[in-house]
PASEBA-1860 file (N, C-alpha, C; in nm, 3 decimals):
! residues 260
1> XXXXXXXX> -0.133/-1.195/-1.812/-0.170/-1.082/-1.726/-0.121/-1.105/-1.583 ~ -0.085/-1.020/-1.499/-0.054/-1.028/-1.366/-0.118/-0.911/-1.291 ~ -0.220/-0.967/-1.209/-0.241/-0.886/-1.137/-0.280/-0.873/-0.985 ~ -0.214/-0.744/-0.927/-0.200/-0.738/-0.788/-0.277/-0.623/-0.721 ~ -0.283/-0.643/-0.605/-0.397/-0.628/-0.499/-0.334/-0.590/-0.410 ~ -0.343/-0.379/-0.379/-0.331/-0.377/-0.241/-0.436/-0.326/-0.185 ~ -0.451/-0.378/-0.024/-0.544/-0.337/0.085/-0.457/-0.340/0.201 ~ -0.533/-0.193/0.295/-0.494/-0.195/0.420/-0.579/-0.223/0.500
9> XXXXXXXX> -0.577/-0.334/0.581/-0.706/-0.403/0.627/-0.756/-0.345/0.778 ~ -0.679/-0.252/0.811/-0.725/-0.231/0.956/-0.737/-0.351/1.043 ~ -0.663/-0.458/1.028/-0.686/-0.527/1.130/-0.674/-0.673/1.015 ~ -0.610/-0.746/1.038/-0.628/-0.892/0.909/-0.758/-1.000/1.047 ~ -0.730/-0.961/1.150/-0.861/-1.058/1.201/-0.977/-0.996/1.196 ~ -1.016/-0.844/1.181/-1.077/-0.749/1.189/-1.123/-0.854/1.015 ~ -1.063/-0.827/0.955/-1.131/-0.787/0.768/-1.164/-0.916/0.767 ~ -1.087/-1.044/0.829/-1.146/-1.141/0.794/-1.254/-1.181/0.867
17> XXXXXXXX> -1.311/-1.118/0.926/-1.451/-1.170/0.974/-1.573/-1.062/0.913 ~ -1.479/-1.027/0.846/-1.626/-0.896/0.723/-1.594/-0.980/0.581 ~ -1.524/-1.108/0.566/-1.552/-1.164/0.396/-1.367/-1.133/0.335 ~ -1.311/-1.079/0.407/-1.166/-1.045/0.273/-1.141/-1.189/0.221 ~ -1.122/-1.253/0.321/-1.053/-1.372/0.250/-1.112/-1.448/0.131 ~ -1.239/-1.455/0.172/-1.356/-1.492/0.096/-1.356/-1.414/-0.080 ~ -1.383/-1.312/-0.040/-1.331/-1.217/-0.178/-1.225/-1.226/-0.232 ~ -1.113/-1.254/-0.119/-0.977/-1.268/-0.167/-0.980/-1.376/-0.341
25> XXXXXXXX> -1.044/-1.471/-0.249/-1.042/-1.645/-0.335/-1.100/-1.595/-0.498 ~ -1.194/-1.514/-0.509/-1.235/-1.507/-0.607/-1.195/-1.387/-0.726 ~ -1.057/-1.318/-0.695/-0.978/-1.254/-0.775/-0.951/-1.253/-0.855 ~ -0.893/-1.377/-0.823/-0.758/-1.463/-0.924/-0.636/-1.393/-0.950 ~ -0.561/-1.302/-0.816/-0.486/-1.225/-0.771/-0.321/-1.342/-0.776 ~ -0.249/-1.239/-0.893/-0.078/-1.256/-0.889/-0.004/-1.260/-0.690 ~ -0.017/-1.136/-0.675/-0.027/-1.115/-0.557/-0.130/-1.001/-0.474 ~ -0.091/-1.017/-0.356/-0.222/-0.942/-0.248/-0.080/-0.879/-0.164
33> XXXXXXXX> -0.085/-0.697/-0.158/-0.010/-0.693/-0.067/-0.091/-0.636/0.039 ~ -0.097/-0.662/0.202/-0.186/-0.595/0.274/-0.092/-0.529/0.398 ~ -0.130/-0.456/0.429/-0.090/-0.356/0.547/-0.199/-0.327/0.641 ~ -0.131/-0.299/0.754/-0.183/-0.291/0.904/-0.286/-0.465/0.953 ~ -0.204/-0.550/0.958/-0.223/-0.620/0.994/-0.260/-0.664/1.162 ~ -0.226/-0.598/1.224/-0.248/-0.557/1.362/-0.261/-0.712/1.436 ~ -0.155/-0.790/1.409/-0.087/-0.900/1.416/0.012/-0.964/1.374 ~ 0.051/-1.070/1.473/0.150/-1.136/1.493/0.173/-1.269/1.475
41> XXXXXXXX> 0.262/-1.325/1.460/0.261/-1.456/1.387/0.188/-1.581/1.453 ~ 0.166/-1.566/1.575/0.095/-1.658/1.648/-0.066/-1.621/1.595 ~ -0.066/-1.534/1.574/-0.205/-1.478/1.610/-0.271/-1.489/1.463 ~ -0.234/-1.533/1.332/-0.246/-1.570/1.222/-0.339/-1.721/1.213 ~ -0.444/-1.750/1.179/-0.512/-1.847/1.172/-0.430/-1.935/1.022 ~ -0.458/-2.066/0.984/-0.401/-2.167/0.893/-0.462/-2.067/0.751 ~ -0.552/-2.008/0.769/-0.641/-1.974/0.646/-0.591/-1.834/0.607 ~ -0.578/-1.772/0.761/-0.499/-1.587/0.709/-0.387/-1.690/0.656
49> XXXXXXXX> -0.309/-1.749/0.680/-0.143/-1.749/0.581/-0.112/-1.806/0.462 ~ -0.245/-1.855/0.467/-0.230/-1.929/0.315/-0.404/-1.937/0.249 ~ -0.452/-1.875/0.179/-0.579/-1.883/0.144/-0.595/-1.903/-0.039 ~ -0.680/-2.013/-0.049/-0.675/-2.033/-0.163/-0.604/-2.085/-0.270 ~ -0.537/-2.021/-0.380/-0.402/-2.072/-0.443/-0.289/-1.993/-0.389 ~ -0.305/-1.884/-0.270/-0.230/-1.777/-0.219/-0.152/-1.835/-0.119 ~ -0.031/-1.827/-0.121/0.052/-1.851/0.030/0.102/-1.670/0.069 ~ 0.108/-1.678/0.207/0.148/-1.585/0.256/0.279/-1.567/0.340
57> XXXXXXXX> 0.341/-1.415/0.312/0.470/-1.416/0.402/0.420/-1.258/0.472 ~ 0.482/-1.232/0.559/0.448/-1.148/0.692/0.532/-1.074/0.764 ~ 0.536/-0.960/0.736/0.642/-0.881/0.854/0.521/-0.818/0.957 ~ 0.563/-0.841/1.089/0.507/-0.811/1.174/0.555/-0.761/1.263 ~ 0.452/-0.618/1.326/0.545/-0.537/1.432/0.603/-0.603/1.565 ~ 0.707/-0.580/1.611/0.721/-0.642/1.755/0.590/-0.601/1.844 ~ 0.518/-0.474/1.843/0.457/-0.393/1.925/0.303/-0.521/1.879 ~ 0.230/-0.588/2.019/0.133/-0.637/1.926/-0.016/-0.521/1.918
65> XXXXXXXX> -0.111/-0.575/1.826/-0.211/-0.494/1.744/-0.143/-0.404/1.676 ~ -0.041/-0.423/1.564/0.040/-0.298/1.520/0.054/-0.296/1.453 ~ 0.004/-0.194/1.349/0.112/-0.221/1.137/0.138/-0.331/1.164 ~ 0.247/-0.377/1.088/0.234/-0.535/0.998/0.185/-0.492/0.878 ~ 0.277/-0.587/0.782/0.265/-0.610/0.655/0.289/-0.728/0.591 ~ 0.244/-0.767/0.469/0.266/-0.903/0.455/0.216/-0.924/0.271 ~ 0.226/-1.004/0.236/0.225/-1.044/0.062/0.160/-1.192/0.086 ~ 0.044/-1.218/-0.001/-0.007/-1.361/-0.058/0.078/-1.331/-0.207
73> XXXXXXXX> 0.108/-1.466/-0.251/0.177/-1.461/-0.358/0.109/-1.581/-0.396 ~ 0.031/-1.599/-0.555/0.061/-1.719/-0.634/0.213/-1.808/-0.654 ~ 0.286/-1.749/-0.664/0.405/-1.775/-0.723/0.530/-1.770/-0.576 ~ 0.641/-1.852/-0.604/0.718/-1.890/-0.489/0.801/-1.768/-0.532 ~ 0.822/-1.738/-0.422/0.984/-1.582/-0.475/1.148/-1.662/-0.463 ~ 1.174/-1.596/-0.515/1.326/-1.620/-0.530/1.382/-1.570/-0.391 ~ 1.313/-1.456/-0.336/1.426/-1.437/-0.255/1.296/-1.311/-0.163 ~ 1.323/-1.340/-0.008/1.207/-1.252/0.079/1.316/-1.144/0.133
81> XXXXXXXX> 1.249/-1.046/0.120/1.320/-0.946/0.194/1.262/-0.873/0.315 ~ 1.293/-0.863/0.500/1.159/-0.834/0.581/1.223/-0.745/0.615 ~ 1.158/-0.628/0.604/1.241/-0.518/0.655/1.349/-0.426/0.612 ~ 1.394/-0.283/0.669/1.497/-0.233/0.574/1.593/-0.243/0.631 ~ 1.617/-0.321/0.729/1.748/-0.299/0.817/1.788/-0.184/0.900 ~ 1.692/-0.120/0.938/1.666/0.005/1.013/1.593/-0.010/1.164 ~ 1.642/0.000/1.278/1.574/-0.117/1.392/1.450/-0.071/1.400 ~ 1.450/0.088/1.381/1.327/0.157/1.461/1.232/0.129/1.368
89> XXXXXXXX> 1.187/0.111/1.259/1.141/0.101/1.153/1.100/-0.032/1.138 ~ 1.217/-0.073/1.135/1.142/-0.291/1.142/1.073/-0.332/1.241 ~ 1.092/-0.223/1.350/0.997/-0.269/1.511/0.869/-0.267/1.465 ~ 0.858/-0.162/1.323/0.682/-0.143/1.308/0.644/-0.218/1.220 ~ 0.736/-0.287/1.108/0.653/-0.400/1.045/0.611/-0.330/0.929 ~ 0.689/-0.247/0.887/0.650/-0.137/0.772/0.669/-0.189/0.615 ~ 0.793/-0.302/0.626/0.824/-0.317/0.479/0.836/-0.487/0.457 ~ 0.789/-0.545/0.335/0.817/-0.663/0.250/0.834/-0.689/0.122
97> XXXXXXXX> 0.969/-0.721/0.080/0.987/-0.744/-0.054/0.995/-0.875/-0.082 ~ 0.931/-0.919/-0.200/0.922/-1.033/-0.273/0.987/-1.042/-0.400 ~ 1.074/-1.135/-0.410/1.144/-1.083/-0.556/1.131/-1.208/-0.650 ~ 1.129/-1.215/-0.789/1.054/-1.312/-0.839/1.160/-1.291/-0.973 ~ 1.246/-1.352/-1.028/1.311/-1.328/-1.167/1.364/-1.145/-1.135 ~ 1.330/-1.117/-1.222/1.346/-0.914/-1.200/1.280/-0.865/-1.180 ~ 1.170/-0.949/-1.123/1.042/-0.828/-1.040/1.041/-0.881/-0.932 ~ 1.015/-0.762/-0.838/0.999/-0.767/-0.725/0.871/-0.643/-0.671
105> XXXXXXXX> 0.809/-0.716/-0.559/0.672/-0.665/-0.551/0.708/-0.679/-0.352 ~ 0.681/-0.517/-0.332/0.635/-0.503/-0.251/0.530/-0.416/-0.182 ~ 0.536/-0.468/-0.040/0.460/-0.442/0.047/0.471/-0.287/0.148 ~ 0.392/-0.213/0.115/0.492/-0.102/0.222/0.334/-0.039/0.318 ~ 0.351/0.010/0.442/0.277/0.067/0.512/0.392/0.225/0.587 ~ 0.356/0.334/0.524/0.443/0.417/0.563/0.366/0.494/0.691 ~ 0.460/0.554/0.783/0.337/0.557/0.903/0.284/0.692/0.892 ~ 0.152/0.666/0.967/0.113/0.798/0.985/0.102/0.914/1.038
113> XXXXXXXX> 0.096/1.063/1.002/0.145/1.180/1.118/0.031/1.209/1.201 ~ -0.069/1.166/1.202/-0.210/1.275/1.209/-0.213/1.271/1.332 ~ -0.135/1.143/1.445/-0.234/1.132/1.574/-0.173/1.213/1.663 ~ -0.015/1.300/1.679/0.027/1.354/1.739/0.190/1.433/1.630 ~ 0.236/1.482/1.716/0.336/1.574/1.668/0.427/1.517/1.666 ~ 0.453/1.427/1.761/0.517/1.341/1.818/0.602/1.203/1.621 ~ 0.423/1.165/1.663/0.409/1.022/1.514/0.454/1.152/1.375 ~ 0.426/1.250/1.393/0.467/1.350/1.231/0.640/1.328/1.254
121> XXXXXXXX> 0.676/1.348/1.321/0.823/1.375/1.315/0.878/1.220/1.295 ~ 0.814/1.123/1.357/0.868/0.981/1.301/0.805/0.963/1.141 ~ 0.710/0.988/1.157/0.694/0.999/0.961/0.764/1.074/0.875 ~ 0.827/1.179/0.898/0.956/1.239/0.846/1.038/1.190/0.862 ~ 1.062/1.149/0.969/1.202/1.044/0.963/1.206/0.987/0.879 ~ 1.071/0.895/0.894/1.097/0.792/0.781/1.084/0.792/0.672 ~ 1.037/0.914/0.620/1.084/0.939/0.457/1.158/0.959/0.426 ~ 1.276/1.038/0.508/1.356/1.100/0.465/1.460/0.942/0.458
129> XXXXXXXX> 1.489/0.889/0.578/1.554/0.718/0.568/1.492/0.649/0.446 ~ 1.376/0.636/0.417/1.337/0.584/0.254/1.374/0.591/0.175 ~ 1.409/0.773/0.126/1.431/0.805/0.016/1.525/0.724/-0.037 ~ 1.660/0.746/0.031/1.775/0.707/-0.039/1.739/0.520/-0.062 ~ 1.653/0.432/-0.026/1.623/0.310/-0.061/1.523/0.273/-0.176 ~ 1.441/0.375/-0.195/1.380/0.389/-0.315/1.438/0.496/-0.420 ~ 1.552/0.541/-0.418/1.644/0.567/-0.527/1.734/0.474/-0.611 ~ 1.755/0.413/-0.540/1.862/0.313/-0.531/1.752/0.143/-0.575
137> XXXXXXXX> 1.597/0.097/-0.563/1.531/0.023/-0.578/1.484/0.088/-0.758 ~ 1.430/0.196/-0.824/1.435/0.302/-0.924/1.567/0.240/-1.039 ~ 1.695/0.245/-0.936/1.805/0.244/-1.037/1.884/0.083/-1.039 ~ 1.785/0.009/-1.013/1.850/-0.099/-1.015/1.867/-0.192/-1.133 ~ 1.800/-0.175/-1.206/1.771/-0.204/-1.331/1.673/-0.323/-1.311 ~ 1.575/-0.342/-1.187/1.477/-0.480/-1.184/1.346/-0.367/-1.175 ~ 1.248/-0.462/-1.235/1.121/-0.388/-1.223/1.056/-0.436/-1.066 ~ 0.968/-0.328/-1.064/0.930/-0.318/-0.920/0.822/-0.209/-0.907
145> XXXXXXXX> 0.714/-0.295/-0.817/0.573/-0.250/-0.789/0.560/-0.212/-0.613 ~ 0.542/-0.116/-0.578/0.546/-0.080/-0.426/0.413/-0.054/-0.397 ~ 0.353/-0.165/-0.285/0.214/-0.111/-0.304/0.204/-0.073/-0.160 ~ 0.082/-0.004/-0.134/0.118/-0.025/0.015/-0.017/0.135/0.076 ~ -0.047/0.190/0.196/-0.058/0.299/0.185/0.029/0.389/0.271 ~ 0.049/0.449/0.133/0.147/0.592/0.166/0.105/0.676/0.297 ~ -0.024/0.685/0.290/-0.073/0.780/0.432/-0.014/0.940/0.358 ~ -0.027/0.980/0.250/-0.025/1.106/0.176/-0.134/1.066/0.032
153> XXXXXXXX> -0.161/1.207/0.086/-0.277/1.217/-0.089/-0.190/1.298/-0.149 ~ -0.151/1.286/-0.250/-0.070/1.352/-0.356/-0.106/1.501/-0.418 ~ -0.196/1.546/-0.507/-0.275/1.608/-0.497/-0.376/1.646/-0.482 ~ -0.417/1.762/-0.526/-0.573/1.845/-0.481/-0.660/1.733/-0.498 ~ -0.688/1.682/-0.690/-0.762/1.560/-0.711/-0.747/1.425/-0.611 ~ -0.659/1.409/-0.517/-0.665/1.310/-0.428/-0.748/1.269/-0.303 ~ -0.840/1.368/-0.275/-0.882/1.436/-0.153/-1.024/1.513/-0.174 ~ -1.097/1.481/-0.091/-1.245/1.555/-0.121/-1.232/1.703/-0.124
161> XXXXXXXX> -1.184/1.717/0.038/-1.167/1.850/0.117/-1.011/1.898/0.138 ~ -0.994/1.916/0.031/-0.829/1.985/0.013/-0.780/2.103/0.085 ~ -0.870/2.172/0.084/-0.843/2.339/0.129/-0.835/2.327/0.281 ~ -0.934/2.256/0.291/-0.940/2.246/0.456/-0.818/2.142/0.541 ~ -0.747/2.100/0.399/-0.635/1.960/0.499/-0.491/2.018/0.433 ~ -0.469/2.138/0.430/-0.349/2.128/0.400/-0.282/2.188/0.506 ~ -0.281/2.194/0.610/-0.230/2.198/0.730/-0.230/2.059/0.852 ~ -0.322/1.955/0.754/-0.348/1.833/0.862/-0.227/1.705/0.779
169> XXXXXXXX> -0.190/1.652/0.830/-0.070/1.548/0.775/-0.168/1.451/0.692 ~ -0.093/1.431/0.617/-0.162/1.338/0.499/-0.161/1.445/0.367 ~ -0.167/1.582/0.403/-0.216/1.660/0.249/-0.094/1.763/0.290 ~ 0.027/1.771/0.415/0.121/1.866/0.389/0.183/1.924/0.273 ~ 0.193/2.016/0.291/0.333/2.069/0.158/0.463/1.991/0.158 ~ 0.472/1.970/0.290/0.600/1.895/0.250/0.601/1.749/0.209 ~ 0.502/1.659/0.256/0.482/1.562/0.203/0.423/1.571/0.097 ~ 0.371/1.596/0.032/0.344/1.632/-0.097/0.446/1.630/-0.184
177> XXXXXXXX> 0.535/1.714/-0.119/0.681/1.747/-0.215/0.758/1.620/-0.220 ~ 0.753/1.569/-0.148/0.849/1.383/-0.084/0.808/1.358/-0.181 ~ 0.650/1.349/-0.197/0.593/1.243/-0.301/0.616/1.252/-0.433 ~ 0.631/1.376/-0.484/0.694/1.465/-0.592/0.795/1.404/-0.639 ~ 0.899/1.373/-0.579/1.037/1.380/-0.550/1.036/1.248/-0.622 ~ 0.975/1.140/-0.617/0.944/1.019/-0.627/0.923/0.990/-0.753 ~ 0.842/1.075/-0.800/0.828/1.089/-0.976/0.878/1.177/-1.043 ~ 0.960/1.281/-1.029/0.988/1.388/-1.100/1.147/1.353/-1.071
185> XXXXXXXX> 1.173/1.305/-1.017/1.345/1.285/-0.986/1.415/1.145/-1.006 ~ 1.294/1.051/-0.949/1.351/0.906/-0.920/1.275/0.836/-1.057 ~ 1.177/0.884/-1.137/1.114/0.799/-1.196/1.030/0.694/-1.199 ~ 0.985/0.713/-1.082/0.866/0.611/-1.045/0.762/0.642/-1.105 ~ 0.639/0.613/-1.113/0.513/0.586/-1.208/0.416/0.555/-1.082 ~ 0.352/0.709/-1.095/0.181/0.634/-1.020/0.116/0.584/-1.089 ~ 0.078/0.469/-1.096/0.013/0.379/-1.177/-0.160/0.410/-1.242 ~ -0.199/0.418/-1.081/-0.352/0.453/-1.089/-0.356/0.584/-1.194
193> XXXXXXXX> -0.257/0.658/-1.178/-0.282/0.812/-1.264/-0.236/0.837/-1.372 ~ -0.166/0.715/-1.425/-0.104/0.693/-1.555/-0.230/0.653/-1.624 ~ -0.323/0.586/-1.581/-0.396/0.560/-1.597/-0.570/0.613/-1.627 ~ -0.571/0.688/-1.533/-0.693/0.762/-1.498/-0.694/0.895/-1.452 ~ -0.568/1.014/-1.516/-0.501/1.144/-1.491/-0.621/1.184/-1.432 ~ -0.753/1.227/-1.487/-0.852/1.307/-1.424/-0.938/1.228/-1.335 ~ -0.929/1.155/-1.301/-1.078/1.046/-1.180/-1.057/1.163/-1.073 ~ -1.158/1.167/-1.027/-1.138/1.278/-0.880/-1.213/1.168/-0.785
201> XXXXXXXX> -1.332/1.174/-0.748/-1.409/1.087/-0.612/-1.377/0.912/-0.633 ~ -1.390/0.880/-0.812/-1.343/0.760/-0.741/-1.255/0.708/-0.757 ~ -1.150/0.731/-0.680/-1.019/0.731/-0.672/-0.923/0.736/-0.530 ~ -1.045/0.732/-0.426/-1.042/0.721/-0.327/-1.033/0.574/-0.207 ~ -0.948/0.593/-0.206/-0.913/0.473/-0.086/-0.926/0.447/0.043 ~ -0.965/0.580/0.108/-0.951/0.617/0.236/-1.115/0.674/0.278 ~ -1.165/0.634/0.369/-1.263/0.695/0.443/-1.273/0.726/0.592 ~ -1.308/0.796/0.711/-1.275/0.838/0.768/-1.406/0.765/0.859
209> XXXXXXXX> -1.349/0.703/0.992/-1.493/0.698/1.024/-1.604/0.777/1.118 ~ -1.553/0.901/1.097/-1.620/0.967/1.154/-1.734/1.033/1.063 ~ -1.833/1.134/1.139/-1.942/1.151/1.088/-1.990/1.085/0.947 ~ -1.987/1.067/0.853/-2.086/1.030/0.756/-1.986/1.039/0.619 ~ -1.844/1.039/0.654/-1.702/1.012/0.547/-1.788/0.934/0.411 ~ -1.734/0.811/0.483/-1.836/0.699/0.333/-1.952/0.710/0.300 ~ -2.075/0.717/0.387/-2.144/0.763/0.292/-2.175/0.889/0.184 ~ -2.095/0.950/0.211/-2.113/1.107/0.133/-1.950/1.095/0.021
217> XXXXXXXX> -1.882/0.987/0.029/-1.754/0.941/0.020/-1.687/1.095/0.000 ~ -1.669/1.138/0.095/-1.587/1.216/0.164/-1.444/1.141/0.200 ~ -1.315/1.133/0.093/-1.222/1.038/0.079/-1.127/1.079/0.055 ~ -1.011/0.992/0.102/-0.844/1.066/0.045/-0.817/0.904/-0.037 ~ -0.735/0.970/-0.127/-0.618/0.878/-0.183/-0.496/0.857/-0.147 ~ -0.537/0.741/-0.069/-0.403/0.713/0.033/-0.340/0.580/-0.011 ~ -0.404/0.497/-0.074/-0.341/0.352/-0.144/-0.297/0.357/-0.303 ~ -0.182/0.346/-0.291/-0.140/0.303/-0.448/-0.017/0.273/-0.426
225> XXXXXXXX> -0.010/0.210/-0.605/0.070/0.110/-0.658/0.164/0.220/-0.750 ~ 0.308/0.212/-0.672/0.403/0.279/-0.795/0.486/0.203/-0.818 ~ 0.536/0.197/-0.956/0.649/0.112/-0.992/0.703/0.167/-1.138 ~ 0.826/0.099/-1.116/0.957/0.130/-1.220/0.885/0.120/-1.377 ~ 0.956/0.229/-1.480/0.853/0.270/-1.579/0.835/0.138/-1.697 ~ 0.895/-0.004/-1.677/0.888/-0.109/-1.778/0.764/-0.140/-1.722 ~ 0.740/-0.193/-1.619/0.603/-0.237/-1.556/0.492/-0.174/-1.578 ~ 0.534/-0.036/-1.517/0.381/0.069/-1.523/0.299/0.065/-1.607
233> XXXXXXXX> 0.427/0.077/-1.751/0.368/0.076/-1.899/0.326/0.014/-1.956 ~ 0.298/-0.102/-1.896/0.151/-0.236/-1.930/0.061/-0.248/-1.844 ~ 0.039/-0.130/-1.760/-0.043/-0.123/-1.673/-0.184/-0.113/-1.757 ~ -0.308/-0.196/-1.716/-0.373/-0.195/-1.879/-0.569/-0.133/-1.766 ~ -0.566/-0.154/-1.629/-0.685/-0.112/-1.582/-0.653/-0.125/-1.420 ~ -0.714/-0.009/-1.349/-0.730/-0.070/-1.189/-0.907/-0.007/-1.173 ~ -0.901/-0.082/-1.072/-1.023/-0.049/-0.968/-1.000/-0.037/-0.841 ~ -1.051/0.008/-0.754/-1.101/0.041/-0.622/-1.203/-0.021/-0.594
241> XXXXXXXX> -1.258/-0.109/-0.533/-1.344/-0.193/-0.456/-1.401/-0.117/-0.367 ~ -1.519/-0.132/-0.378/-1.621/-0.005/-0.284/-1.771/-0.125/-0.231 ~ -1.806/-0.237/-0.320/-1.944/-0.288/-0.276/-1.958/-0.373/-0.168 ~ -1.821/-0.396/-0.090/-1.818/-0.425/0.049/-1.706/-0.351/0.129 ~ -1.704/-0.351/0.251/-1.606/-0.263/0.392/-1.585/-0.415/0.439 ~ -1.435/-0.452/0.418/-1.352/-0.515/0.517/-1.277/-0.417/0.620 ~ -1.239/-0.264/0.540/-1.180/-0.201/0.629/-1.216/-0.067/0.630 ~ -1.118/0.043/0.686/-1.160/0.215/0.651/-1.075/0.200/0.564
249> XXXXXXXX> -1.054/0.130/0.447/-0.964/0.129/0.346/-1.006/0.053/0.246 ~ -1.008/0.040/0.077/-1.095/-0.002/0.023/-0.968/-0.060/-0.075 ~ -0.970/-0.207/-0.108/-0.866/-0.265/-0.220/-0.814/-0.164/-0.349 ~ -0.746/-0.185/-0.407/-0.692/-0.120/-0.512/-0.597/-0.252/-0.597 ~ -0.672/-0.265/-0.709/-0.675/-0.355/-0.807/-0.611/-0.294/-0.937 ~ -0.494/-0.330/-0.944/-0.421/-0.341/-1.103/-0.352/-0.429/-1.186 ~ -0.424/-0.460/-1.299/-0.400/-0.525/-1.403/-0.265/-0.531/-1.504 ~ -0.177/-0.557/-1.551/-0.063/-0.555/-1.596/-0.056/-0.686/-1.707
257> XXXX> -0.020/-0.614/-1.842/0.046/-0.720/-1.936/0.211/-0.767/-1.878 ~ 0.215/-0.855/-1.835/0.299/-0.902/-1.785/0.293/-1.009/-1.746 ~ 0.412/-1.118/-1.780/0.413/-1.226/-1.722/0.571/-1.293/-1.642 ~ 0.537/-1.354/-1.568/0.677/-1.389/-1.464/0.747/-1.546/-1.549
END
């Protein structure tokens, strides 16, 4: 079995002083990919980079408190990949690939539109610069798991309050359609929904912290795991982690017949 773990931690010094690491240890996690690390390589304690049987590798924004992304791996990779070779994009610390035999597992934090008009139009950018790298990752003939959060809920079932967010980024039409594009063209596999087609509330990754989001779990589905259709298809269970808050983001756990 192999199985991997993404969380966006809001902060890796932030989550580790609410237990992640701690939880981390008791997994028994292939790999951990985490996003928004909101640190920098100095700023990484002996225990964030290596915890447990886990070693860690790290892309980190130039900008500090910023995205960042990074992979604990059981297993040594063949080969690290930081970044897409795109300057504006690697400044934020958005991407990590780990490649292991013919799998390769990464890390992705795609950014988000919501805080201005400004950040929407760099989040289009950067899908649209994606696409053609996850066409081309699809047709390579290596299997491959992208975990990361998208910062889009896919559909209606993704999202508490749908009607009311389809004018707010995260639930656009047009991102929506990107995301589309991803499985209906390129052949990627949402995992969680290969899995669990109808889950509606818990299926949620995202809570908001304003007024009373989590407790009423008032939630989007903003974390998941897609990958190339040899992998997916031993995809055998996930969960969502809900009985502790390291972050406004809740783990997402999938299981896979598979071995490296």
């Amino acid at each position: 079995m192999l199985r991997i773990i993404s969380a966006n931690l809001n902060g890796i010094r932030s989550a580790t002083s609410k237990g992640f690491l701690g939880w981390l240890q008791k997994q028994d996690a292939d790999f951990v990919c985490v996003q928004e690390l909101k640190a920098q390589s100095a700023d990484l304690s002996d225990d964030m980079r290596a915890t447990g049987a886990l070693s860690g590798w790290f892309h980190a924004a130039e900008k500090k408190g910023y995205s960042g992304v990074g992979i604990y791996s059981r297993h040594t990779p063949d080969r690290v990949v930081e970044g897409l070779g795109i300057a504006d994009i690697d400044a934020e610390g958005r991407y990590l690939q780990l490649d292991f035999g013919a799998l390769s597992v990464i890390s992705l934090y795609l950014p988000s539109g919501s805080s201005s008009e400004e950040r929407l139009q760099i989040k289009f950018s950067f899908m649209d610069r994606f696409l053609p790298h996850l066409d081309e990752l699809s047709a390579s003939g290596r299997e491959v798991v992208i975990c990361g959060d998208w910062n889009i809920a896919h559909k209606e079932i993704d999202l508490k309050n749908w009607k009311s967010n389809q004018k707010n980024s995260g639930f656009l039409p047009e991102e929506r359609a990107w995301f589309s594009r991803l499985f209906d063209e390129q052949g990627w596999i949402d995992v969680y929904r290969r899995l669990y087609p109808d889950a509606g509330d818990s299926c949620y990754t995202w809570w908001s912290n304003r007024g009373q989001a989590w407790a009423k779990n008032v939630g989007w589905r903003l974390d998941y795991q897609i990958a190339t259709a040899g992998i997916a298809q031993t995809a055998q269970a996930a969960t969502v982690y809900k009985e502790e808050r390291f972050s406004d983001h809740a783990p997402l756990t999938v299981d896979y017949a598979w071995t490296i």
